[in-house]
SENUMI-9504 format. One line per 5 residues: number of its first residue (from 1); their letters; for each residue x, y, z of C-alpha. Coordinates in steps of 0.2 Angstrom, whole numbers. Example, Ala and Ser with C-alpha at 12.3 -4.5 7.8 and 13.67 -1.06 7.14 Angstrom:
2
1 = as = 62:-22:39 ~ 68:-5:36
//
This chain:
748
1 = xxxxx = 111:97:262 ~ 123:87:254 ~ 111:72:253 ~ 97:81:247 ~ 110:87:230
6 = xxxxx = 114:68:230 ~ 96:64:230 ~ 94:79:219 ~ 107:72:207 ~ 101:54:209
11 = xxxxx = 82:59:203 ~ 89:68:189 ~ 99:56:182 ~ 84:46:183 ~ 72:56:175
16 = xxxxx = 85:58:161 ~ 88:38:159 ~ 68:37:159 ~ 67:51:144 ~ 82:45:136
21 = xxxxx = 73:29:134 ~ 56:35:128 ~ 68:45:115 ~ 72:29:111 ~ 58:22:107
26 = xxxxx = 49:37:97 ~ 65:36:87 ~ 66:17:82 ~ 76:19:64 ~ 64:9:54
31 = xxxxx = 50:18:61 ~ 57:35:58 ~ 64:31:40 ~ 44:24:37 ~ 39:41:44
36 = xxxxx = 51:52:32 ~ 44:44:17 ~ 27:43:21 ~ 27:62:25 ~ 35:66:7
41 = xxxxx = 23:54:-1 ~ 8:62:-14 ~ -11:51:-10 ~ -8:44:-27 ~ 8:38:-22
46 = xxxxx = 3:30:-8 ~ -10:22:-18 ~ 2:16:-28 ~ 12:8:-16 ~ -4:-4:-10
51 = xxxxx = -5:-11:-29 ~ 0:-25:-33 ~ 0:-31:-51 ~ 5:-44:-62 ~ 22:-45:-70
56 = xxxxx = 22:-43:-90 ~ 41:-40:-94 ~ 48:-26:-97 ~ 33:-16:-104 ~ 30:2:-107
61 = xxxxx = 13:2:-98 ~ 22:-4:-81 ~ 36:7:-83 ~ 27:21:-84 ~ 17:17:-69
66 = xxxxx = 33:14:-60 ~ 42:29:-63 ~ 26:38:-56 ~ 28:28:-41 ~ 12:18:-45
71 = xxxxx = 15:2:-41 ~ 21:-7:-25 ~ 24:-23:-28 ~ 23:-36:-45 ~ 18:-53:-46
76 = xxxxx = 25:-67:-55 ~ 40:-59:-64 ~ 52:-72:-64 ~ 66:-65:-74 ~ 81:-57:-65
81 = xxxxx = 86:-47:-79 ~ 69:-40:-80 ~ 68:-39:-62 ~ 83:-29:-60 ~ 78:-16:-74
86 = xxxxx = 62:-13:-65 ~ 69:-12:-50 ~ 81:1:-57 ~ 68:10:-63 ~ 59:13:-47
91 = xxxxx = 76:14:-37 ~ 85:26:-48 ~ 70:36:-59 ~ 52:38:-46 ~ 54:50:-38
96 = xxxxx = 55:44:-19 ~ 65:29:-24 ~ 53:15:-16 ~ 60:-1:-22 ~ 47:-12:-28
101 = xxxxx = 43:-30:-20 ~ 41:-45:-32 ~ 31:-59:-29 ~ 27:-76:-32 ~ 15:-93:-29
106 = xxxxx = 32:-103:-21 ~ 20:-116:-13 ~ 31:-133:-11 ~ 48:-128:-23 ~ 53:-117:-35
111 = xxxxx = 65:-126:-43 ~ 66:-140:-35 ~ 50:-147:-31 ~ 48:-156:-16 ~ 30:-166:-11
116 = xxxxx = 13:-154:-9 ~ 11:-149:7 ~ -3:-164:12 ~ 11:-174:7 ~ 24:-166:18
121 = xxxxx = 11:-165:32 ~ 11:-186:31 ~ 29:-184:39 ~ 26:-175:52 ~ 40:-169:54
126 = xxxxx = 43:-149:55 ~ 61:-149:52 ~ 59:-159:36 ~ 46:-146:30 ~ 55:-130:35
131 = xxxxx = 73:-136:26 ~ 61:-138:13 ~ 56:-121:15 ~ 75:-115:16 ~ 78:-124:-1
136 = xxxxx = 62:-116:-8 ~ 67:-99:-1 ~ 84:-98:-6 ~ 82:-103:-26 ~ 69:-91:-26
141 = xxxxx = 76:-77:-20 ~ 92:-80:-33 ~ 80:-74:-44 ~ 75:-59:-38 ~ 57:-66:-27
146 = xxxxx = 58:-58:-9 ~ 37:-60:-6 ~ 29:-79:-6 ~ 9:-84:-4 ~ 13:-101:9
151 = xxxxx = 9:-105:19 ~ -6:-111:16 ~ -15:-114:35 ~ -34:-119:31 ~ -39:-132:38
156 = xxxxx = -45:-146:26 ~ -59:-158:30 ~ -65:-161:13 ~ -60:-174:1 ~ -69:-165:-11
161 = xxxxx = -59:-150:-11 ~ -46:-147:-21 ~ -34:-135:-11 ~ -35:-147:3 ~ -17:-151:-7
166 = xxxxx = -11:-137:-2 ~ -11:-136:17 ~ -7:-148:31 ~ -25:-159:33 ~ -39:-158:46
171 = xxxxx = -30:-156:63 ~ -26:-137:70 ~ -12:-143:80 ~ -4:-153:66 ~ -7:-138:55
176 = xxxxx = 0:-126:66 ~ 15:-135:70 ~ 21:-138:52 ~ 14:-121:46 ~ 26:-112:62
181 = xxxxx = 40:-123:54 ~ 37:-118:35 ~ 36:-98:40 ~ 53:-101:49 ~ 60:-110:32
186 = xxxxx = 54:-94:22 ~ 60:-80:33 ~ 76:-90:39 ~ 82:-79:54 ~ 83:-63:48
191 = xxxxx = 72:-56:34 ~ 86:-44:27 ~ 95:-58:23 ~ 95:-60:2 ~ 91:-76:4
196 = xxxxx = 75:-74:16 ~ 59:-75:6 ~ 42:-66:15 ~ 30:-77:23 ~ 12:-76:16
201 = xxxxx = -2:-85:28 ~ -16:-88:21 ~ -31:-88:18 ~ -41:-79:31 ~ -51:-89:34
206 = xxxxx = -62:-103:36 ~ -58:-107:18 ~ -56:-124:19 ~ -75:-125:28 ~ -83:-121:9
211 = xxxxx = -99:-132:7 ~ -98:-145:-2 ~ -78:-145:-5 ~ -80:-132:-18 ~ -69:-118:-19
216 = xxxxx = -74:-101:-16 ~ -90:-106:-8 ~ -99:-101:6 ~ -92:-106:24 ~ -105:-105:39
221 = xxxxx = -94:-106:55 ~ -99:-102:75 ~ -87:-93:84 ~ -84:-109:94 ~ -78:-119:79
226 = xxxxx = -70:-104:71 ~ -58:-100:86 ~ -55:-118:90 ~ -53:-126:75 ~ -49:-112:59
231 = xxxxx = -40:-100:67 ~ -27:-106:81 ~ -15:-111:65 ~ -15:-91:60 ~ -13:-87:77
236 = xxxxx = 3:-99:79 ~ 11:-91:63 ~ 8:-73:67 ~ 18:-79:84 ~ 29:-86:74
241 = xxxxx = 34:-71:66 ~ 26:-73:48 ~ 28:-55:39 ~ 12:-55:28 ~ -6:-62:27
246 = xxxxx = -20:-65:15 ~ -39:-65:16 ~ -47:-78:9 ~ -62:-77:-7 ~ -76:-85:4
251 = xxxxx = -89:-80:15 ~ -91:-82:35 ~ -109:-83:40 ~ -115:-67:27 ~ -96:-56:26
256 = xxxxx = -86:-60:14 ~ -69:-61:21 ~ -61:-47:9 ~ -74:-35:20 ~ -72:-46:36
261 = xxxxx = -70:-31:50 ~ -72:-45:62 ~ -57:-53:57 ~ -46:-42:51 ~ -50:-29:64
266 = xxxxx = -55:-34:81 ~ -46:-51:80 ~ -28:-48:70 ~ -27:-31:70 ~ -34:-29:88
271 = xxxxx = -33:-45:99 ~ -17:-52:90 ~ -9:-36:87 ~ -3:-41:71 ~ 5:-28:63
276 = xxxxx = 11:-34:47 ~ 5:-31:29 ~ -13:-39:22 ~ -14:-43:5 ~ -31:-46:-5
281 = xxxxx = -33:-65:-14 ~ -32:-62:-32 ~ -46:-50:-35 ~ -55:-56:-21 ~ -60:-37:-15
286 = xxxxx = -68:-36:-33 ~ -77:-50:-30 ~ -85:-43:-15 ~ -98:-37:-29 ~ -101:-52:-34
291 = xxxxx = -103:-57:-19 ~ -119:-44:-17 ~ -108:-37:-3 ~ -103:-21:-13 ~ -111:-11:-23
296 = xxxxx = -98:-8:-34 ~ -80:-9:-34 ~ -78:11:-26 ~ -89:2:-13 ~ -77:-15:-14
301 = xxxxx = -62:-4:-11 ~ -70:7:4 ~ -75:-10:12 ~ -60:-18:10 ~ -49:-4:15
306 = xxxxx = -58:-1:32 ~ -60:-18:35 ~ -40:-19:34 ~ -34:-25:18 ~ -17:-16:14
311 = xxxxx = -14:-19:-4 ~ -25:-25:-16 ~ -19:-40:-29 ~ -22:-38:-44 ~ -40:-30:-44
316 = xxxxx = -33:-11:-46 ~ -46:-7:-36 ~ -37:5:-22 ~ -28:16:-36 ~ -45:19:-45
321 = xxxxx = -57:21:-33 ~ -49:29:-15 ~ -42:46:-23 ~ -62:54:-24 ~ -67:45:-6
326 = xxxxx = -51:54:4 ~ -50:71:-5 ~ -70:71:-1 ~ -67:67:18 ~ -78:52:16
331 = xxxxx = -61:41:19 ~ -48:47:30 ~ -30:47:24 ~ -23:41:38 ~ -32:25:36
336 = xxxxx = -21:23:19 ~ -7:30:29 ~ -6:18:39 ~ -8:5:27 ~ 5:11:16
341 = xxxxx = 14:12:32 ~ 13:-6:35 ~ 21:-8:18 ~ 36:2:19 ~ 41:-7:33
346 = xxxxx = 43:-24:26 ~ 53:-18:12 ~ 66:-10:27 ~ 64:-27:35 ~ 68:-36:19
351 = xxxxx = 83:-24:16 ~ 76:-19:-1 ~ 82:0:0 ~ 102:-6:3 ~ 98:-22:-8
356 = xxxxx = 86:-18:-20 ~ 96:-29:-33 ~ 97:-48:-39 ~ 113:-54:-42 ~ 115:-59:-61
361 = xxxxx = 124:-73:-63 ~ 117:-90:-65 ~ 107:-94:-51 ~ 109:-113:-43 ~ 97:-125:-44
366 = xxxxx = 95:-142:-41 ~ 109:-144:-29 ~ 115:-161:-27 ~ 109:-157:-7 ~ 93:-150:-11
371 = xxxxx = 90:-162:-22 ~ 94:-176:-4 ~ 82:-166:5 ~ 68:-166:-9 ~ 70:-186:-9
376 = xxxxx = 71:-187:10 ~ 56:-178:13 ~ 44:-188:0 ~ 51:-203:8 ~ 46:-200:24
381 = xxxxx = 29:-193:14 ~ 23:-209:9 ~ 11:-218:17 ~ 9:-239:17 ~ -8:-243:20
386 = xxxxx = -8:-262:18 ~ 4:-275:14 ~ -5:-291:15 ~ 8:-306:20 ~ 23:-292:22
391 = xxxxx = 25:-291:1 ~ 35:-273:2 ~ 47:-274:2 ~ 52:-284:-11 ~ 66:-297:-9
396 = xxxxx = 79:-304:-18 ~ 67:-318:-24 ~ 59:-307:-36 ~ 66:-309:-54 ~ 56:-298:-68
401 = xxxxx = 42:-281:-63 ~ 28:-276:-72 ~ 27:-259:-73 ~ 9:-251:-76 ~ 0:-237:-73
406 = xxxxx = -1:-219:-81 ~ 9:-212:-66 ~ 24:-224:-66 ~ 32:-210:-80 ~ 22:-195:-79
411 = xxxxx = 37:-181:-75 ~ 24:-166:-75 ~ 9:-173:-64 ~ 21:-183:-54 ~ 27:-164:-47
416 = xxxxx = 8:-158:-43 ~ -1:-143:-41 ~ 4:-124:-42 ~ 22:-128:-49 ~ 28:-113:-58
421 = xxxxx = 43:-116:-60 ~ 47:-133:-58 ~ 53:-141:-73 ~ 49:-158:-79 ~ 64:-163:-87
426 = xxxxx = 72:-163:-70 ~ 59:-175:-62 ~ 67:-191:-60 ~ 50:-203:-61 ~ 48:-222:-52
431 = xxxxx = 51:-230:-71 ~ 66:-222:-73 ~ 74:-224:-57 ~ 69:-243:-58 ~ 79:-244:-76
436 = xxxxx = 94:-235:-69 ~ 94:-245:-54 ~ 89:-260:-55 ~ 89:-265:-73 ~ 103:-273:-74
441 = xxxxx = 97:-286:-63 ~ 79:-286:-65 ~ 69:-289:-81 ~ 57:-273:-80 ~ 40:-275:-89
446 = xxxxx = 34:-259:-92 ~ 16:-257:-101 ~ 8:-243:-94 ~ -12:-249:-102 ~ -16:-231:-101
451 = xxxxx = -6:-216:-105 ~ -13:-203:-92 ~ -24:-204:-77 ~ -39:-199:-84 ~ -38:-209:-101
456 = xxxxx = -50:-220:-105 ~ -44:-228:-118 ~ -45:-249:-118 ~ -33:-252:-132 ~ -16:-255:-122
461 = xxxxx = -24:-266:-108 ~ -20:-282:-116 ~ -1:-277:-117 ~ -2:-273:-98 ~ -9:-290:-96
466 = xxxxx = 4:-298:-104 ~ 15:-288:-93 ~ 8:-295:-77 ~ 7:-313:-83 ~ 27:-311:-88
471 = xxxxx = 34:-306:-69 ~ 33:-311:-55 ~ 25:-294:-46 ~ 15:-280:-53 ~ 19:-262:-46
476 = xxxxx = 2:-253:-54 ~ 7:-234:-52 ~ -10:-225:-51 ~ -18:-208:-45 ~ -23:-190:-53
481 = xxxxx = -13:-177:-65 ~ -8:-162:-56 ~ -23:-153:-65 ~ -37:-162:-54 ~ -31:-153:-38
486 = xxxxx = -26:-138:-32 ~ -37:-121:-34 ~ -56:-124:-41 ~ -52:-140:-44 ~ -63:-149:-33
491 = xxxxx = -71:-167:-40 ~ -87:-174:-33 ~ -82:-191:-38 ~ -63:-193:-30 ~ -61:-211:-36
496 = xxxxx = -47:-216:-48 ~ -52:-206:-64 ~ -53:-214:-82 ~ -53:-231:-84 ~ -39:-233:-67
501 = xxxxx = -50:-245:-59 ~ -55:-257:-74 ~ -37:-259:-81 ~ -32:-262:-58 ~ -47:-277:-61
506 = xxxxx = -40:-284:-74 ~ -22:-286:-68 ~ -29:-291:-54 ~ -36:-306:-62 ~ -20:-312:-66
511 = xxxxx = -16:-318:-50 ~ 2:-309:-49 ~ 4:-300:-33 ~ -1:-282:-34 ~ 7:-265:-27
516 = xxxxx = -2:-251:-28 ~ 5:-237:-28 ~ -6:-220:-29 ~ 1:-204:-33 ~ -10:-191:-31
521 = xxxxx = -14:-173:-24 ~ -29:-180:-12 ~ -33:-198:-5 ~ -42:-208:-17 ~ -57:-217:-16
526 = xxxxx = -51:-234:-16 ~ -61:-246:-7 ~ -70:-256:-19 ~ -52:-258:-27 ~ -41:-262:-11
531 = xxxxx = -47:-281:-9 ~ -39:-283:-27 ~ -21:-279:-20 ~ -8:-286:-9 ~ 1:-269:-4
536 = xxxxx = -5:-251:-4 ~ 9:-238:-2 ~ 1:-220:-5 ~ 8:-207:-11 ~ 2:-187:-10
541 = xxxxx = 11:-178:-28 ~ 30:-181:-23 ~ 38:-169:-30 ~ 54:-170:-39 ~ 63:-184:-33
546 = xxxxx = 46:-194:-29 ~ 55:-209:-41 ~ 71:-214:-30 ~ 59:-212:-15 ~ 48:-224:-20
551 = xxxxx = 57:-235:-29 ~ 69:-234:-12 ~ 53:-237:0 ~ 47:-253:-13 ~ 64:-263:-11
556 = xxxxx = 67:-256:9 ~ 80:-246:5 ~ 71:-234:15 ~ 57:-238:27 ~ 39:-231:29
561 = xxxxx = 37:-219:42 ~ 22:-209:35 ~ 5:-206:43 ~ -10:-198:38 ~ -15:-180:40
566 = xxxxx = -33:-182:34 ~ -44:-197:38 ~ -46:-209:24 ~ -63:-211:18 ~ -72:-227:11
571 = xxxxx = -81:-216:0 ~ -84:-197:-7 ~ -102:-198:2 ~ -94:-199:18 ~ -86:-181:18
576 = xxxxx = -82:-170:26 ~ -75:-184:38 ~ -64:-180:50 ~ -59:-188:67 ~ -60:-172:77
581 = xxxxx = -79:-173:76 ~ -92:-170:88 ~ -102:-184:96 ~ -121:-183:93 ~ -135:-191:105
586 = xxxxx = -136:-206:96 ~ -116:-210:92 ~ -114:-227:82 ~ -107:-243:93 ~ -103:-260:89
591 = xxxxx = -108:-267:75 ~ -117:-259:60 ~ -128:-269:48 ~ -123:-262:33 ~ -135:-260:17
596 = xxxxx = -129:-279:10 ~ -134:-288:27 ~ -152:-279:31 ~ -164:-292:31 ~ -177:-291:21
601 = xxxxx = -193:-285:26 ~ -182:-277:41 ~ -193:-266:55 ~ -190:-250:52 ~ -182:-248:70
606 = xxxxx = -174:-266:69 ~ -157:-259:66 ~ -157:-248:81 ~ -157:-229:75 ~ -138:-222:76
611 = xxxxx = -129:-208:66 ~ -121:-219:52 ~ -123:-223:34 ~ -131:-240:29 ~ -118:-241:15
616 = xxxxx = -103:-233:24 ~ -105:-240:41 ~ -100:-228:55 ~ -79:-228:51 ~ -68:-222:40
621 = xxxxx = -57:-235:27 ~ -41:-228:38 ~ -41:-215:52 ~ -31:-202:54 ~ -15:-202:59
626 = xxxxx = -13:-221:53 ~ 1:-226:43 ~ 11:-246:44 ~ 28:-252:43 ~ 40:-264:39
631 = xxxxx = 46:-265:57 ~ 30:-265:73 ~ 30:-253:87 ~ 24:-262:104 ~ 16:-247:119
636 = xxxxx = 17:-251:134 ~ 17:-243:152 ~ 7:-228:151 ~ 10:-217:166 ~ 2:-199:169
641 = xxxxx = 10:-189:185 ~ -8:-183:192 ~ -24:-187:192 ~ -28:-170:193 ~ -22:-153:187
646 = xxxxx = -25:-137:191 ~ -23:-121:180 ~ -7:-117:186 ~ -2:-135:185 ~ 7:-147:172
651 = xxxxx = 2:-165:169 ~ 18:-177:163 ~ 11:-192:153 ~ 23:-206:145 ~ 23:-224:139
656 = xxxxx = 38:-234:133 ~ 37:-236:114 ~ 46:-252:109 ~ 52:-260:90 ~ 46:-277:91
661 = xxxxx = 51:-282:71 ~ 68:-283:63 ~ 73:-268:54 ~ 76:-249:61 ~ 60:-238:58
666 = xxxxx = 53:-221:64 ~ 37:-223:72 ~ 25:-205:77 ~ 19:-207:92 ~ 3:-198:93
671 = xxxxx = -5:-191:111 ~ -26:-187:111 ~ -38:-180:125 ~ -54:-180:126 ~ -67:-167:139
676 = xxxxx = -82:-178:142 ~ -91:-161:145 ~ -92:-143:144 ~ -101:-128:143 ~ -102:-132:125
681 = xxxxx = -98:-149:118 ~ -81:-156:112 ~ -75:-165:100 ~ -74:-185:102 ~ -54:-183:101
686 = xxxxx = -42:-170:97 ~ -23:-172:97 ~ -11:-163:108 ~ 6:-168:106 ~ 17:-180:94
691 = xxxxx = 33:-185:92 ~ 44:-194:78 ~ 57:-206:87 ~ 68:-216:77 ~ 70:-236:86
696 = xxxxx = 83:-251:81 ~ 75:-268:82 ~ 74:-273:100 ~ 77:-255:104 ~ 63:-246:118
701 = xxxxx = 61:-230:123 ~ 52:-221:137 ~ 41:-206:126 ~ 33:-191:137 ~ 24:-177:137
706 = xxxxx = 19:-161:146 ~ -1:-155:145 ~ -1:-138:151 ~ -20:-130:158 ~ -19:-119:142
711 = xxxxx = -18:-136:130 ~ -36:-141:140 ~ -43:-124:136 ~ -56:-120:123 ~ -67:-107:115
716 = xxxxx = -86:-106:117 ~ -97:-98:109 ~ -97:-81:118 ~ -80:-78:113 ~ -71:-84:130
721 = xxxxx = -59:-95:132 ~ -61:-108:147 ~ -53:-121:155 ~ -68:-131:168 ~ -69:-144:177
726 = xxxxx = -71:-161:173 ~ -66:-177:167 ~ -53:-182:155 ~ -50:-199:144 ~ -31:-197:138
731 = xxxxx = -23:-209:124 ~ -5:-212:118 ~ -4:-224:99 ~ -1:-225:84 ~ -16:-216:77
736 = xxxxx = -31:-210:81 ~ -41:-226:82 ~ -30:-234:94 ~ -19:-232:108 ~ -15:-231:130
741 = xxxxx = -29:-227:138 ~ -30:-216:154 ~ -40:-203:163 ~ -38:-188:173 ~ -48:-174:180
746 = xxx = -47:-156:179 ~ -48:-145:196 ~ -50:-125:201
//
């Protein structure tokens, strides 16, 4: 008897612990405060909380709307003052109190600016890019932003395309890594910090797949490429922890993304169990009309609601068109429930209700250590390309500069696309850092020929000539304004605009040595003009401190440790290129007789039939992943553990990477697979793994790493993912071209 009570006793306790814990759960505080209000909420004021408009002071029109409880969340109001009297409104005189989130386009800087984010993804380095974030997050929220759209995770394979600036290039395991490291910058480690700033992946997707590199354009992508290539950088932010998400304005294969089900549902919502907010694009649910998706924007706002979209920016299409759809029944409330639902939550998790405030003093920008870290990172941003006869960097031999080039001073274009707030009397360019530093010992001959990028304009040449001929090396600062990337900005012709390339001839012709140096928001078409120059040191929009990094890389203060994120084409024609590619039955091989060397009179099968361009050949002008300098990095000893793996078994691959120069330098080593065959095909290389190691002259190290089955994995086009059997070729180099070469097999 007296065991039975015990186990009586026991079994009760039990049963209590077990309920205690499912209280527990039901009763999660920020659940249950999201509940309270949503249950006291009107449908209009639910409505409300899923717009999102644009900022326009302190105005009467938004301050009614707030005290009514209409509006959720304001873009691009920068003011604290006006922030905080906003905010008070919507704290102190709506009636439920909801603090309102502001937003804002905090893309690579607020204040200061460090390089666009192609640029960034030429370190490879994620810690550099998420301090940069940190900076970035922490100057913007001194000023009252709690909510950024970065980052940006599309991947970019077009040349053409002018938001390829504005994410990490062509590879998904490069994009992911960097876009993992950004989130983490943004949100720091707890979003109710007053410094953490929202995260806002985007766009959703396949954006970057637009034909013909123009924006907002149609994308037609399989499920295969779609999972393998588009979306596994989304996937690794959501993991990640990133707060928010935003659909993109194109199409996939006939839906527009706005009213993507598909996506928003059955893969984030669903498979991902992502349970954070969705924003809209900037009218992009509007546009679903325009589209000829929707009928008209009630139909827009039905589509996009159900497909998943939580608020709507700035389209104002969910507070006019949802109140007669729910009263009707056609849409149920709890839809916009839960929606709202989804909102009120990220305001608890930002700490809006106990912080709702910005602090008014005088917020501080431009830190001396920002500042370090913006140089740092556009140093290690940079990419050399050539340096015919090791001209960079320059010695102590070197007695007077010319200075040419529209952007060797241009403060504005030299911080690129979608700067805000940036200001260009803080930009410290290449002229002026070579005046400060080095004028006292150098005579600097500056004659920039043409007075912007796309000026065409002859009349200053013959003083840039004179320039040339009276030093003893030209540095020929070229590239594109800010204005020629970034969104709808996309060029057909990505060579150096305006008369860049006849003023580069000219100097050319002088016989001085040449550094180019291209500062731009995309790689530039430059193979007719690269035999012209001795050195080629490129540069992605640097930011505000690109000057002292340049000037520091030219004079090997600091060396080059950059490589490139996208493939490097000889010319527009050949995009989109991209080293991931497929293999077709006929892949090119050996040599390629290129336009200039076909016979005349040729047979029309004399030049065998492969997939290549007569004028272009079969390569690119510089793969991806490539970037030189001014120490060597010898790789030796390539070891893999197995010659098999299993799909419960890891395979350890390593090779001693040595300096063989004379100076310190960073060298990113780079390890690519390839699956010979599948189920379906695969691409011809795809990178698994990197790292940046930092080697003394003489100095070796031994570099591994771990393949896992899941990194052999991949999606085909009946929406499983697979590891088979078969054979793998393995590389570990310097870029995707080159490298170690071994081989390994697969197993059940």
């Amino acid at each position: 008897m007296k065991n039975s009570v015990l186990l009586w006793s026991f079994g009760m306790l039990c049963l209590l612990l077990c309920v205690s814990c499912e209280s527990g759960k039901e009763k999660d505080p920020v659940e249950e405060r999201v509940s309270r209000l949503l249950s006291q909420m009107t449908l209009e004021e639910k409505l409300g909380q899923m717009e999102q408009i644009t900022g326009g002071g302190y105005a009467d029109y938004i301050v009614n709307q707030i005290k009514g409880g209409g509006i959720g969340s304001i873009l691009n109001e920068v003011n604290p003052e006006v922030i905080n009297r906003l905010q008070k409104t919507a704290v102190e005189e709506s009636r439920l109190g909801i603090p309102i989130l502001f937003g804002r386009d905090v893309i690579h800087g607020f204040k200061t600016i460090f390089p666009v984010p192609l640029g960034q993804a030429a370190s490879w380095n994620p810690q550099l890019v998420e301090a940069g974030a940190r900076v970035s997050a922490v100057e913007a929220s001194s000023a009252g932003i709690r909510w950024t759209f970065a980052p940006m995770l599309d991947i970019g394979r077009d040349q053409r395309w002018g938001r390829i600036v504005e994410g990490f290039g062509e590879d998904p395991l490069l994009t992911s890594a960097l876009g993992c490291a950004m989130v983490k910058g943004l949100q720091g480690e707890r979003l109710n910090d007053p410094s953490s700033v929202a995260a806002c992946v985007k766009h959703f997707a396949g954006y970057g797949a637009a034909e013909g590199g123009r924006d907002y354009n149609t994308a037609v992508i399989s499920e295969e490429q779609l999972r393998n290539v588009y979306l596994p950088p989304f996937k690794a932010a959501i993991d990640a922890g990133a707060a928010t998400l935003m659909v993109s304005f194109n199409e996939i294969n006939g839906i527009p993304n706005s009213g993507n089900r598909y996506l928003l549902q059955d893969i984030l919502r669903k498979e991902w169990q992502f349970n954070g907010v969705i924003v809209s694009d900037w009218n992009s649910i509007g546009e679903m009309v325009s589209h000829g998706y929707a009928e008209s924007l009630a139909d827009a706002a039905e589509k996009a609601l159900l497909a998943g979209v939580d608020m709507d920016m700035e389209n104002h299409v969910y507070r006019q068109h949802l109140t007669s759809p729910v009263k009707s029944g056609k849409v149920k409330e709890a839809v916009i429930d839960e929606a709202v639902r989804r909102i009120l939550r990220l305001k608890i998790q930002l700490g809006l209700f106990e912080n709702p405030y910005t602090p008014t003093e005088q917020p501080v920008f431009y830190t001396k250590e920002s500042l370090d870290k913006a140089k740092k990172v556009a140093v290690e941003s940079a990419v050399l390309l050539k340096n015919e006869n090791n001209l960079l960097p320059l010695n102590n031999t070197i007695k007077s500069i010319a200075v040419i080039g529209p952007m060797a001073d241009a403060p504005h274009d030299q911080l690129g696309t979608w700067v805000f707030d940036g200001e260009k009397a803080h930009t410290v360019t290449p002229l002026a850092t070579l005046r400060e530093e080095y004028g006292s010992t150098l005579k600097i001959n500056y004659a920039p020929g043409l007075n912007f990028s796309r000026d065409k304009d002859k009349k200053q040449f013959a003083q840039a000539i004179a320039a040339a001929k009276a030093s003893d090396v030209v540095l020929f600062f070229a590239g594109e304004e800010a204005i020629l990337s970034g969104e709808a900005h996309s060029r057909a012709d990505i060579s150096l605009p305006g008369a860049q390339k006849e003023l580069l001839t000219e100097v050319a012709q002088t016989g001085k040595p040449v550094v180019l140096i291209v500062i731009a928001g995309r790689t530039t078409e430059i193979y007719e003009q690269l035999p012209l120059v001795n050195a080629y040191l490129f540069s992605f929009h640097p930011g505000t401190m690109g000057g002292p990094a340049l000037v520091d890389l030219i004079f090997g203060k600091a060396v080059p440790s950059g490589k490139l994120p996208v493939t490097y084409p000889k010319m527009v024609g050949q995009s989109p290129i991209y080293y991931n590619h497929k293999n077709t039955g006929r892949p090119p091989a050996g040599k390629i007789e290129t336009i200039d060397e076909i016979p005349l009179e040729a047979g029309q099968v004399s030049l065998g039939n492969t997939s290549h361009y007569l004028d272009a050949g079969k390569d690119p002008l510089f793969p991806f992943g490539y970037g030189l300098s001014y120490t060597t990095f010898q790789y030796d000893d390539l070891k893999l553990s197995a010659q098999e793996i299993g799909k419960n078994e890891q395979l350890l691959a390593s090779c001693t990477v040595t300096n063989t120069g004379t100076v310190e330098g960073a060298e990113i080593v780079q390890l690519y697979i390839r699956d010979w065959a599948g189920s379906v095909t695969r691409p011809v290389k795809e990178l698994k793994a990197f790292d940046k190691i930092s080697l003394k002259p003489g100095e070796s190290a031994t570099v591994s790493f771990i393949l896992t089955a899941d990194d052999l994995k991949f999606w085909n086009n009946k929406n499983q993912q697979l590891l088979e059997t078969g054979d793998f070729t393995l590389w570990i180099g310097p870029n995707s071209a080159e490298g170690l070469e071994g081989r390994f097999r697969t197993k059940n």
